[in-house]
Backbone bond lengths (Angstrom), bond angles and torsions (degrees), N, CA, C in turn:
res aa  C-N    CA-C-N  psi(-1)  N-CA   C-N-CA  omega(-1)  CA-C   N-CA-C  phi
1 X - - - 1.471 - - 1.524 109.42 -
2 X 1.198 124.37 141.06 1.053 124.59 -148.85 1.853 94.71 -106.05
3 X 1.348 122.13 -173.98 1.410 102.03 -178.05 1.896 93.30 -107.76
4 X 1.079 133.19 -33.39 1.637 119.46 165.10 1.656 105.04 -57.40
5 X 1.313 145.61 -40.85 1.222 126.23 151.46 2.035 135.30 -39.21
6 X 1.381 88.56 -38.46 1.326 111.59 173.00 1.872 121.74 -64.68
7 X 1.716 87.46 -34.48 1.755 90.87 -165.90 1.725 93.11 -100.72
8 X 1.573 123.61 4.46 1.636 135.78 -173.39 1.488 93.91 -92.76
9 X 1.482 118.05 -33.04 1.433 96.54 -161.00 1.503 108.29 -110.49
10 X 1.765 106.76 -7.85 1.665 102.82 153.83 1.508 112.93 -68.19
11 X 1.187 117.58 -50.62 1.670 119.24 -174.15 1.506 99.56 -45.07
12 X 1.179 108.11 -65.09 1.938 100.73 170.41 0.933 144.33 -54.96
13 X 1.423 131.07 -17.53 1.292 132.41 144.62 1.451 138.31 -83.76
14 X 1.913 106.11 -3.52 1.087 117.29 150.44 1.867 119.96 -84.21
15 X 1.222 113.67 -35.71 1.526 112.53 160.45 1.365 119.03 -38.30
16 X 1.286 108.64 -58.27 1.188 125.58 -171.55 1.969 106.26 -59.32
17 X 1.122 112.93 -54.76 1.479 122.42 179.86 1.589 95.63 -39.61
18 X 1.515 103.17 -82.41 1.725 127.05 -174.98 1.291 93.77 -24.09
19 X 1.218 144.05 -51.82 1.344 138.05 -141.64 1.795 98.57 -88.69
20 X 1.705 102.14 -41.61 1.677 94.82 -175.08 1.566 97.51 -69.52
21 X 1.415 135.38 -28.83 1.734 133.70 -169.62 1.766 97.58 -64.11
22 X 1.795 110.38 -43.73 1.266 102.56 -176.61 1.712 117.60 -42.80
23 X 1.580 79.88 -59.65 2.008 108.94 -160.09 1.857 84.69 -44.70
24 X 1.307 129.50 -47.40 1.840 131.68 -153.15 1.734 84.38 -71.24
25 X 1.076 138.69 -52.03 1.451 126.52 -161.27 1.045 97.74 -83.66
26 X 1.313 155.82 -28.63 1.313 157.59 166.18 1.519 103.24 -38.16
27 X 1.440 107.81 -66.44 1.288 117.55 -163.61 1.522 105.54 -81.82
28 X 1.023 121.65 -29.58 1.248 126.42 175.67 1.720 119.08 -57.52
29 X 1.464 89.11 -50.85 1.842 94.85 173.99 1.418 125.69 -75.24
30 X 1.503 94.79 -26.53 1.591 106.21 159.85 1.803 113.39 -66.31
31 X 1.207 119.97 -47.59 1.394 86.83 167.64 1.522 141.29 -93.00
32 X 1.410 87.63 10.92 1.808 106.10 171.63 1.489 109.54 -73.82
33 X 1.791 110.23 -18.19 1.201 114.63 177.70 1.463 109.14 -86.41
34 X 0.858 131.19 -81.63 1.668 129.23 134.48 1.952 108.01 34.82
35 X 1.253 84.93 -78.80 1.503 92.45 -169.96 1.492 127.21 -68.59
36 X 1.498 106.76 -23.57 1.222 124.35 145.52 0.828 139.49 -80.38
37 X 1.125 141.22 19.46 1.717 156.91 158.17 1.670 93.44 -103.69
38 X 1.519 129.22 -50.38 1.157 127.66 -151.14 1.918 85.08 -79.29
39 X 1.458 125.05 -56.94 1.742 101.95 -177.02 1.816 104.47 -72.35
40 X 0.848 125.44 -18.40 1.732 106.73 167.69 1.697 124.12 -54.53
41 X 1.530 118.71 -6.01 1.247 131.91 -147.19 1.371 89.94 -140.11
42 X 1.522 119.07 -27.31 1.522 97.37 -177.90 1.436 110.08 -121.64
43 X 0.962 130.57 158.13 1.614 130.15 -168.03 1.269 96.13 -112.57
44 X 1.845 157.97 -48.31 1.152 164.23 90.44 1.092 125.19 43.82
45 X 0.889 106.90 -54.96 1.877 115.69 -160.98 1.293 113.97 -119.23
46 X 1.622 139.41 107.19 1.071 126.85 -172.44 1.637 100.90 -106.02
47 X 1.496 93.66 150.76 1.821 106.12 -178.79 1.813 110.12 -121.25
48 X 1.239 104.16 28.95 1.470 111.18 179.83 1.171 113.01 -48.49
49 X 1.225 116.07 -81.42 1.376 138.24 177.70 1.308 108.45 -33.32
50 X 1.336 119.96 -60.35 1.370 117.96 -177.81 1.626 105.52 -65.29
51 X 1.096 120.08 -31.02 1.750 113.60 171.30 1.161 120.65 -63.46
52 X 1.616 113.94 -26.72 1.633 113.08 162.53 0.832 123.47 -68.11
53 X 1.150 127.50 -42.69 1.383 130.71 -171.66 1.691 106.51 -71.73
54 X 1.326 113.56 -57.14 2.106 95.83 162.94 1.288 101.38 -51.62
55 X 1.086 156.88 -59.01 1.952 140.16 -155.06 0.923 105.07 -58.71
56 X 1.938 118.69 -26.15 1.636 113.20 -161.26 1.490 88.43 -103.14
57 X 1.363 128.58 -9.95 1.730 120.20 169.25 1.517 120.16 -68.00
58 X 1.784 113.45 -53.86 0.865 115.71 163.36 1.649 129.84 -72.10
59 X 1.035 125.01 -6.11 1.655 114.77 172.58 1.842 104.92 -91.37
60 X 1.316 110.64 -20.61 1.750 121.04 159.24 1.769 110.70 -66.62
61 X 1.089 114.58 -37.12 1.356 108.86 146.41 1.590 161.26 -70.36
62 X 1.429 87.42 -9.28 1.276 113.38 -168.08 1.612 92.02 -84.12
63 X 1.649 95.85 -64.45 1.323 103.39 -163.46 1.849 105.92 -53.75
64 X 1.543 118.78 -40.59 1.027 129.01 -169.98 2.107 94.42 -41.48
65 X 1.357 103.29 -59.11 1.335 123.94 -154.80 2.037 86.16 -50.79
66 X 1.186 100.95 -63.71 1.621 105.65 -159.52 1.447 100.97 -66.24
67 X 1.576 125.04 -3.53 1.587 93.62 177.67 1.827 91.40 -102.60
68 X 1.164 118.29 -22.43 1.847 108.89 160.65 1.481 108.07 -50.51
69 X 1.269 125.86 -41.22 1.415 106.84 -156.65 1.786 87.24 -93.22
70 X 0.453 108.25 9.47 2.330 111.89 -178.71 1.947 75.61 -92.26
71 X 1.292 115.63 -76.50 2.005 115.51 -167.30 1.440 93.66 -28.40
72 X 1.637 112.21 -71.23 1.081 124.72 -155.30 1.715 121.44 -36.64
73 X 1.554 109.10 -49.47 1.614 119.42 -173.78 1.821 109.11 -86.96
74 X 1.498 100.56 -11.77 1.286 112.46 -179.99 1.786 103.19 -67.71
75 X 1.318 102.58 -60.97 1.509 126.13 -179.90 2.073 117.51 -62.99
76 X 1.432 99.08 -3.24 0.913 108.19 163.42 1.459 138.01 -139.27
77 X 1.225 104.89 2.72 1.523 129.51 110.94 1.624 133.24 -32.92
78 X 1.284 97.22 -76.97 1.757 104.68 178.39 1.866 109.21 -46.69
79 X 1.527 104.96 -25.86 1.719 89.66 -174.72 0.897 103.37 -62.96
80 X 1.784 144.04 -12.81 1.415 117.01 -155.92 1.260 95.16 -124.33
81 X 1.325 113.85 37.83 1.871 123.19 176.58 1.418 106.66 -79.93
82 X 0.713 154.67 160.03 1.674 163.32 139.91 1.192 127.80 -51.58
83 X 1.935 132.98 112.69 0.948 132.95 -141.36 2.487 110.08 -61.57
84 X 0.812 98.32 -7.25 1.792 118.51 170.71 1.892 102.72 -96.19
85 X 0.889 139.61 26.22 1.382 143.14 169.07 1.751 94.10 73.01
86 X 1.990 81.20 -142.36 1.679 135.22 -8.65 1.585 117.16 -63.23
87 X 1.418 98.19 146.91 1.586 114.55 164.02 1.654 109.65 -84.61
88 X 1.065 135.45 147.59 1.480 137.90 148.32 1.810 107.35 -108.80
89 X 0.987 113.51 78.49 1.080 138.51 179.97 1.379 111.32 -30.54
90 X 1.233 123.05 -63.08 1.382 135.26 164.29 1.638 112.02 -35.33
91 X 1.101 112.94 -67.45 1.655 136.68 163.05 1.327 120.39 -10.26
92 X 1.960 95.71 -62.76 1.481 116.95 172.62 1.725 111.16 -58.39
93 X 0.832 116.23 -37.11 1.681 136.79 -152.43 1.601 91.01 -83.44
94 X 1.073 144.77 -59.17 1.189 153.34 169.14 1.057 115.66 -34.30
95 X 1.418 120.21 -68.25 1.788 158.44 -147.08 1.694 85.62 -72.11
96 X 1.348 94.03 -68.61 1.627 111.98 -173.94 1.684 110.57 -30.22
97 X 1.209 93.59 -80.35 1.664 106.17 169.21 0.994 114.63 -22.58
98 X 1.676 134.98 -64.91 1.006 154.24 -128.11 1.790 93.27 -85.30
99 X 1.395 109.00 -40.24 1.754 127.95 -140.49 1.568 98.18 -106.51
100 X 1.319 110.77 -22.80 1.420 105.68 -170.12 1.878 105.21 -122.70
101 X 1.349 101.96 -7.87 1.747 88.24 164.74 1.218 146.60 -59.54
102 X 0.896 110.50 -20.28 2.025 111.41 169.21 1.573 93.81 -68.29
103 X 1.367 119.47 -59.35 1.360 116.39 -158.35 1.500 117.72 -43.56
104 X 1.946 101.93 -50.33 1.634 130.36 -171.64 1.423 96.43 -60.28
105 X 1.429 116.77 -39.01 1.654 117.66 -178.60 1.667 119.41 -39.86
106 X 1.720 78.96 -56.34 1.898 78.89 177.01 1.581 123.67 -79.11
107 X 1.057 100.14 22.01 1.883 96.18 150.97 1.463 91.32 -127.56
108 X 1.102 142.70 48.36 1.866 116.14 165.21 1.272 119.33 47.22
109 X 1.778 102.50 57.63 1.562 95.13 177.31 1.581 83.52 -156.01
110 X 1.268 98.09 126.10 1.865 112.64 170.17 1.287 105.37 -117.87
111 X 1.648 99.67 138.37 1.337 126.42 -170.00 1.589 108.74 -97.37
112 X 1.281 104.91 136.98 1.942 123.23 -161.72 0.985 87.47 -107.48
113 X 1.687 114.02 159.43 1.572 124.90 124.84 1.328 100.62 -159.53
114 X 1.635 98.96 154.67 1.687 100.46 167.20 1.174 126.70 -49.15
115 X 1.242 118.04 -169.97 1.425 132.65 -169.19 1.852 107.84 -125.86
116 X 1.710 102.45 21.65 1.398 103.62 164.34 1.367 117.11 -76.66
117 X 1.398 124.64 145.55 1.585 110.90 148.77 1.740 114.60 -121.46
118 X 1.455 104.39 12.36 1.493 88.52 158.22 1.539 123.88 -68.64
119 X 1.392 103.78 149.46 1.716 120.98 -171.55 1.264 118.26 -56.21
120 X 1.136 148.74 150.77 1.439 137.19 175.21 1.700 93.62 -144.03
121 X 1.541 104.79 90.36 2.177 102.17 -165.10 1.329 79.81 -93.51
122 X 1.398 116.99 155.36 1.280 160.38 126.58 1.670 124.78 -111.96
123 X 1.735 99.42 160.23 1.401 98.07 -164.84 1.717 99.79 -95.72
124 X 0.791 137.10 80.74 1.276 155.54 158.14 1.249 125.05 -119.88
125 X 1.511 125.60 163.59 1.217 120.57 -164.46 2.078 84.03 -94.79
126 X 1.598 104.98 158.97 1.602 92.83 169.33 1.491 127.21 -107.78
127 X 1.903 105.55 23.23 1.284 108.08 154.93 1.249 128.67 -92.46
128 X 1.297 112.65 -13.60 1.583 124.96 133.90 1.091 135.19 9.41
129 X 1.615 95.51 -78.41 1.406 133.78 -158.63 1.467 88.32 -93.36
130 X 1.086 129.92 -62.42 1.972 129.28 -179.54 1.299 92.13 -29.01
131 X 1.591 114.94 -72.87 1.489 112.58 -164.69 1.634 123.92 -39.73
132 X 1.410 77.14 -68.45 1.930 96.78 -178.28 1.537 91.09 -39.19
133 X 1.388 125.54 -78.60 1.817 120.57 -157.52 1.684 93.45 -49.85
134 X 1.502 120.31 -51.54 1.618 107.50 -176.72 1.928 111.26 -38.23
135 X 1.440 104.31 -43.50 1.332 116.71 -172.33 1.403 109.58 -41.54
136 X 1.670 102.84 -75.79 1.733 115.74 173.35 1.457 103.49 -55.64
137 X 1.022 158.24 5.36 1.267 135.34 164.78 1.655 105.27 -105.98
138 X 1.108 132.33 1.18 1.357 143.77 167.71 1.509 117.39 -57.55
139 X 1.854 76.80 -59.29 1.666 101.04 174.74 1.172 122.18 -37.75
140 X 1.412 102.09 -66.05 1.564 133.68 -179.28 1.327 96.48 -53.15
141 X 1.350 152.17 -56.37 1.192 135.75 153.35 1.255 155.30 -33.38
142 X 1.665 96.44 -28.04 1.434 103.93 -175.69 1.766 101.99 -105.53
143 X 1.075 98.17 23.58 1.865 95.78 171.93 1.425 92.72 -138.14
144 X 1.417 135.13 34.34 1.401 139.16 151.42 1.625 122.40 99.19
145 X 1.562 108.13 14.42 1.429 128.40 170.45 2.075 101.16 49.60
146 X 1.408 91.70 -134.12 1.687 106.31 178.74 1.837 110.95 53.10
147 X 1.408 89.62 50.74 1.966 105.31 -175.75 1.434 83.77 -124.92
148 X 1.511 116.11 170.82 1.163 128.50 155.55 2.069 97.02 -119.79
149 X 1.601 109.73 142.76 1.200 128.46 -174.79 1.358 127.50 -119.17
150 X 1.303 135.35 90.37 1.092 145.20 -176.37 1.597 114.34 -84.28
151 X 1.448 112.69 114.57 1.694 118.41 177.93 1.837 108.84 -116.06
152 X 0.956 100.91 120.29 1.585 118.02 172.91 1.424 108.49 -120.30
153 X 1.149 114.26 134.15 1.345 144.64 150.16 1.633 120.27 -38.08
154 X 1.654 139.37 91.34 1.456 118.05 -137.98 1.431 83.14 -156.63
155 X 1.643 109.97 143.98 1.768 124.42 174.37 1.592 83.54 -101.14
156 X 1.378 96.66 156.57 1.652 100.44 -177.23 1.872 99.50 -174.64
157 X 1.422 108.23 89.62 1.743 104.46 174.70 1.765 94.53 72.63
158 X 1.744 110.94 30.75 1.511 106.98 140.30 1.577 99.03 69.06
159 X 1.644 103.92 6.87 1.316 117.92 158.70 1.517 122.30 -115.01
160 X 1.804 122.38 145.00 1.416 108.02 178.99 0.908 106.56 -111.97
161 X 1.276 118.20 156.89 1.627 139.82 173.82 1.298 117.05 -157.86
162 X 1.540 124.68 -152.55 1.155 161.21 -165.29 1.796 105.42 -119.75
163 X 1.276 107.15 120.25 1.560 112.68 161.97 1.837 112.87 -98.07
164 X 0.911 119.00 129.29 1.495 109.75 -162.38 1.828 87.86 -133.07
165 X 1.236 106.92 109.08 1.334 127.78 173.95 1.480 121.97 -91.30
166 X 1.278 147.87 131.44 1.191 147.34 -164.66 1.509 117.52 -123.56
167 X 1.710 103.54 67.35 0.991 132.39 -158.59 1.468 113.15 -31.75
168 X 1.742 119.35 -70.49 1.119 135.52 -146.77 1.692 106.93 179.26
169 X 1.309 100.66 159.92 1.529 111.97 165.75 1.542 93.63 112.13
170 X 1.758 86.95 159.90 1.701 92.95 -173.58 1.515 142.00 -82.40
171 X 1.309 96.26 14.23 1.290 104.24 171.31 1.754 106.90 -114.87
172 X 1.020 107.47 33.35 1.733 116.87 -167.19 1.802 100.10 -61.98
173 X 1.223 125.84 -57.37 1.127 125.78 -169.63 1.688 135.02 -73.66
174 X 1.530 89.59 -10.26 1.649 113.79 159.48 1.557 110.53 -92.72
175 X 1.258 140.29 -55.24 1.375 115.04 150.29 1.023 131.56 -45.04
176 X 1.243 134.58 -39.67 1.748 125.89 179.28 1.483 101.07 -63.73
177 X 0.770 119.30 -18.38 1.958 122.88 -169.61 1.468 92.02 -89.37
178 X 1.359 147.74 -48.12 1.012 145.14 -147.35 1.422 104.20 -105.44
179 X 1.567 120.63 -34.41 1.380 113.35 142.64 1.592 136.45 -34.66
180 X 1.418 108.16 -61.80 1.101 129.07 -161.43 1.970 99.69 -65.71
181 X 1.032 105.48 -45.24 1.736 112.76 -175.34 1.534 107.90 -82.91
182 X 1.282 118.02 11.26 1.556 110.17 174.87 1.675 95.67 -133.75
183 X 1.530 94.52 74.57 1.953 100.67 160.26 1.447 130.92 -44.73
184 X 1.520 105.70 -21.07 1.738 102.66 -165.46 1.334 87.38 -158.68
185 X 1.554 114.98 139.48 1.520 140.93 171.42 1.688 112.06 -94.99
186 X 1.606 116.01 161.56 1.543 83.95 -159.01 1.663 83.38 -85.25
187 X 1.566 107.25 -167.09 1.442 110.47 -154.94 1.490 117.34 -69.95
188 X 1.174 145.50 149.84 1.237 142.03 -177.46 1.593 114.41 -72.22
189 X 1.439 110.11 -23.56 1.517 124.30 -165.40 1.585 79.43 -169.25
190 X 1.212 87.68 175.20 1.475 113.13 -160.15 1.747 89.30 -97.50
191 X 1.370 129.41 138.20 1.303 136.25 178.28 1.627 112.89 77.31
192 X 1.525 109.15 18.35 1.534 105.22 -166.77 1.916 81.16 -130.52
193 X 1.573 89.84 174.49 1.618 94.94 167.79 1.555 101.80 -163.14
194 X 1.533 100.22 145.06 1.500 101.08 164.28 1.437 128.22 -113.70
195 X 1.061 96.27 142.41 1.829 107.50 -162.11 1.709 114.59 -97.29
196 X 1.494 117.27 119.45 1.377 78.04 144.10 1.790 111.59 -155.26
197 X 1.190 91.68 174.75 1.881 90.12 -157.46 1.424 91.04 -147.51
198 X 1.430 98.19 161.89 1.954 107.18 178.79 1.581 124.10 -58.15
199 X 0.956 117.33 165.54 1.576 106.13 -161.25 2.125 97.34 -116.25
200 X 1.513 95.20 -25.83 1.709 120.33 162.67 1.093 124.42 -138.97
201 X 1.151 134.31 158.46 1.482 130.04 162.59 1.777 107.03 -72.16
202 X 0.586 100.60 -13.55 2.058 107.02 -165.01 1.816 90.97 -91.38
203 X 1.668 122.55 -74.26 1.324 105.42 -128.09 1.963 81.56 -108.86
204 X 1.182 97.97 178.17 1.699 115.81 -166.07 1.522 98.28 -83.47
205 X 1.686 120.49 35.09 1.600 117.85 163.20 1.209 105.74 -100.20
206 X 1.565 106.53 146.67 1.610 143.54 143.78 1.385 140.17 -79.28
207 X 1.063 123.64 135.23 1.527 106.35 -170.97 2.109 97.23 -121.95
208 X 1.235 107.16 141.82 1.865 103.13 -163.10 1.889 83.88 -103.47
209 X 0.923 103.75 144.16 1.490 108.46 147.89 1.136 123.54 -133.65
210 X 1.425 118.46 156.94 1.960 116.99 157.50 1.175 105.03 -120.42
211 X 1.319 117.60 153.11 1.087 124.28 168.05 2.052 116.36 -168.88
212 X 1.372 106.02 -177.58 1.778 91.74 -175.57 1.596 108.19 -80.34
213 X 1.142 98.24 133.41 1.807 96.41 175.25 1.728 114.13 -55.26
214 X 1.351 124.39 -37.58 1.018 107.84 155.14 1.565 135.73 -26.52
215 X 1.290 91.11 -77.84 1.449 113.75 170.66 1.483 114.74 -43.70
216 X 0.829 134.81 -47.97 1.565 152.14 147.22 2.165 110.42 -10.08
217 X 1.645 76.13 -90.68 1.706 96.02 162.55 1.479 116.51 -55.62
218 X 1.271 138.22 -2.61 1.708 130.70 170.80 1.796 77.04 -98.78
219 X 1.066 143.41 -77.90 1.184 137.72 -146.82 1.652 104.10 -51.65
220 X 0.990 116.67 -55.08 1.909 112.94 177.21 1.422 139.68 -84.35
């Protein structure tokens, strides 16, 4: 997969999102309109409550919409980063989520992340990192998804990466297996590599890395 394939099929599953957030405020304000014509007309019957509750649907949408379109310019931005970064690792991890959930939906797999926003930079480019996480969630697909996936931003042995946790759901123990036996993704770019290896021996974490394949091959 190439990385303009890579940054085609986040844009599309973030299009795709934006469009269902549109259609909810659409409908939402449409029946906020609705409901206000219907208590202007009735003296009896109040629809307050129910009018809050659409204002509080659509401003949950709103916001939803503006932190996709924040991924969106981020992720198209990042293409024109330089293959040595910086990454904000954390950043990616967010963005990601944000850009690829409708898609992850249709296999039964929802995308996590903490609630950090400190930085976690590395010198990598962070379409890289889009790819590579696109990569592992492939995986997770092609052995029947229905996991939930948590990605954090994590220093680990003075190296950065991705912690990729395998939250829950019922196919949990066929992804962790299919994780665990695929050490290396093929390269993100040519002279780069992505890593990934257990994060414990005990619990169902991963830890992602990038780094130069060179560099790679002096280390082993």
């Amino acid at each position: 997969m190439t990385e303009r394939r890579c940054v085609a099929r986040l844009f599309a599953s973030a299009v795709h999102e934006l469009r269902n957030i549109l259609a909810v405020i659409r409908e939402s304000t449409g029946l906020g309109i609705d409901l206000l014509d219907m208590e202007q007309k009735s003296a009896e019957n109040s629809h307050q409550a129910r009018l809050h509750t659409v204002l509080e649907d659509s401003q949950k949408a709103v916001r939803q919409g503006a932190a996709l379109s924040d991924a969106m310019d981020y992720l198209a931005y990042a293409s024109d980063i330089e293959t040595n970064g910086p990454c904000d690792i954390t950043r990616v991890c967010h963005d990601f989520c944000l850009l690829y959930a409708r898609e992850a939906r249709s296999s039964k797999i929802t995308l996590l992340t903490d609630d950090g926003e400190d930085p976690v930079w590395a010198q990598f480019s962070p379409v890289l990192l889009f790819r590579a996480l696109l990569d592992v969630v492939d995986l997770c697909t092609s052995v029947g998804g229905q996991v939930s996936l948590k990605f954090s931003g994590e220093r680990r042995n003075k190296h950065e990466g991705v912690k990729i946790e395998v939250v829950a759901g019922t196919n949990r123990e066929l992804v962790v297996s299919a994780l665990a036996s695929c050490p290396r993704f093929e390269g993100p770019r040519i002279g780069w590599m992505a890593k990934l290896m257990p994060w414990t021996s005990q619990d169902p974490c991963f830890f992602l890395t990038i780094s130069e394949a060179e560099a790679q091959t002096e280390n082993h």
